[in-house]
N, C-alpha and C positions, 0 to 999 in steps of 0.2 A: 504494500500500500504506500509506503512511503515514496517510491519512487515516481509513482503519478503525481502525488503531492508536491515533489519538489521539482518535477520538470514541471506543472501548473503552476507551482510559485514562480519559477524562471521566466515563465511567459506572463505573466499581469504585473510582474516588476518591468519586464521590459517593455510591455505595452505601457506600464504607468508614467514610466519616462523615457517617450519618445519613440518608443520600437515600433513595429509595425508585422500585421500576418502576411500581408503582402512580402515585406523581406522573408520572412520565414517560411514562404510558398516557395519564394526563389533560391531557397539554402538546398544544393544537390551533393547528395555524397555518393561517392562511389559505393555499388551495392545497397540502397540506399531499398530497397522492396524487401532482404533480406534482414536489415532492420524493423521494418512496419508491421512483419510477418513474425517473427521469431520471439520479439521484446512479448509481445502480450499474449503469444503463447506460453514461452519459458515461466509466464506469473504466475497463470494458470492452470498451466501442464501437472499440477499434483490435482486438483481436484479435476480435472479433466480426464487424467490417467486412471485414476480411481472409477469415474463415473462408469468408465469404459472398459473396466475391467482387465488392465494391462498387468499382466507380473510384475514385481517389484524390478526384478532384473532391469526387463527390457524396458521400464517404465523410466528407470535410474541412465540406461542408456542412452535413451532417446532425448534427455532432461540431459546429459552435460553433452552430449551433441550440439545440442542448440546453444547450451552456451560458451561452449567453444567457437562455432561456429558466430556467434552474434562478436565475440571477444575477438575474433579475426576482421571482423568489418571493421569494427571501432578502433584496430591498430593501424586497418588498413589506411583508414580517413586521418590517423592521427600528426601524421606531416602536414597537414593542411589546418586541422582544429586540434587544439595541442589536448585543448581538454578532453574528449574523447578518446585519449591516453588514460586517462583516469578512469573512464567509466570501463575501457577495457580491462584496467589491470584490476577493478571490482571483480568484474564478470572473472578472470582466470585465477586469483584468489578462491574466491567461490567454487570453481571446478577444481582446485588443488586440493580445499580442505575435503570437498565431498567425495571426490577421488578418492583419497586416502584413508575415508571413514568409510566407507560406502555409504555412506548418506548423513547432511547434514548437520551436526550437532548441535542442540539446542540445551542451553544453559535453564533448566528450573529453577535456579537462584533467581537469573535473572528475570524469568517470569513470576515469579513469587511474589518479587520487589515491587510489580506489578498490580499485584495483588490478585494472581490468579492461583489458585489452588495445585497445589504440587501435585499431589495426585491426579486431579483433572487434565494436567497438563500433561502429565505422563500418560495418561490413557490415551490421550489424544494423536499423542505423538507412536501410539503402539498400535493406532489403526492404521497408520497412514505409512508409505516404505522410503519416502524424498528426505524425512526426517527422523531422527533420531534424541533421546536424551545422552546430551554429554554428561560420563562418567569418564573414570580412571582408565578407560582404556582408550582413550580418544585422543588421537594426533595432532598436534597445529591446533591448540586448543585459542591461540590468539585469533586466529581467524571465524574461529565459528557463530553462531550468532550466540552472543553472549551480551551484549549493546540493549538492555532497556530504553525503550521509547515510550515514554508517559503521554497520557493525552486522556482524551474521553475512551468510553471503553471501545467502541468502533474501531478508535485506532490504536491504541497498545499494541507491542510487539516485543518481541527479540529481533535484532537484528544482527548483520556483521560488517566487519569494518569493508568488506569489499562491495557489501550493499548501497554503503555511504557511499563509499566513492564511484560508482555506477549510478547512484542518485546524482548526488553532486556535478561529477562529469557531464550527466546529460541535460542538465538546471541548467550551468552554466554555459551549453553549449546552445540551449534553445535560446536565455537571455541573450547573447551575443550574438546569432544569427536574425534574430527579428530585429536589431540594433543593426546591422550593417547595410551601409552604402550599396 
């Protein structure tokens, strides 16, 4: 959720001073359908995989596909828009740590802090196969979502630090293209 959030922040700051959708109709990146395509799949690809009854396996497969594959456009573009560097090295963080866990890790501390039920959280996380609770046996535990995001309960989360900067990266790079000449 966070990410729609802050590529729409990026866009009503820049529309508030001065940008325009017009510029940001005319911003082209290279591979630029495999972006429009992929982003709001890979958000949704856990409840979509679910709905559709995909094995965990090939569900975990096709989920760092994409975001390899998304994490490839965005380095691709990223000599032209530097910020887009960020948003990719989010997206390849995110397929390192899940790679090497086989899915996810997600900090119950930090949704506690939340204030959501530990157990609740854990059950949640025991139906679903994109996500995991981080324990003791969990690698590159810095990368996992362990980043509490407070807000109304709608938006609460765990996040990770490569979410941010796949957020961020992409705020900043919709702000600057509706901005440009």
């Amino acid at each position: 959720m966070i990410l729609f959030e802050v590529i729409a922040a990026g866009l009503v700051l820049s529309l508030v001073t001065g940008g325009s959708l017009r510029r940001l109709e005319q911003e082209h990146l290279a591979g630029e359908w495999i972006l429009l395509v992929l982003l709001p799949v890979q958000v949704f690809w856990p409840r979509l995989s679910e709905a559709i009854g995909l094995p965990c396996a090939a569900s975990m497969i096709i989920w760092l596909l994409m975001m390899a594959a998304l994490a490839g456009v965005l380095f691709w573009n990223a000599p032209r828009r530097w910020m887009l560097a960020f948003a990719g090295l989010g997206i390849a963080m995110n397929v390192l740590v899940i790679g090497v866990n086989g899915a996810m890790p997600v900090s119950l501390k930090a949704a506690a802090e939340l204030g959501q039920p530990y157990e609740a959280t854990q059950a949640r996380l025991e139906v679903g196969c994109l996500h995991r609770a981080l324990d003791d046996e969990t690698k590159l535990v810095f990368l996992a979502d362990v980043i509490p995001v407070p807000g109304p309960s709608w938006h609460t989360g765990v996040v990770s630090v490569g979410d941010l900067l796949l957020a961020g990266g992409l705020g900043v790079w919709v702000f600057r293209a509706a901005r440009r000449a």
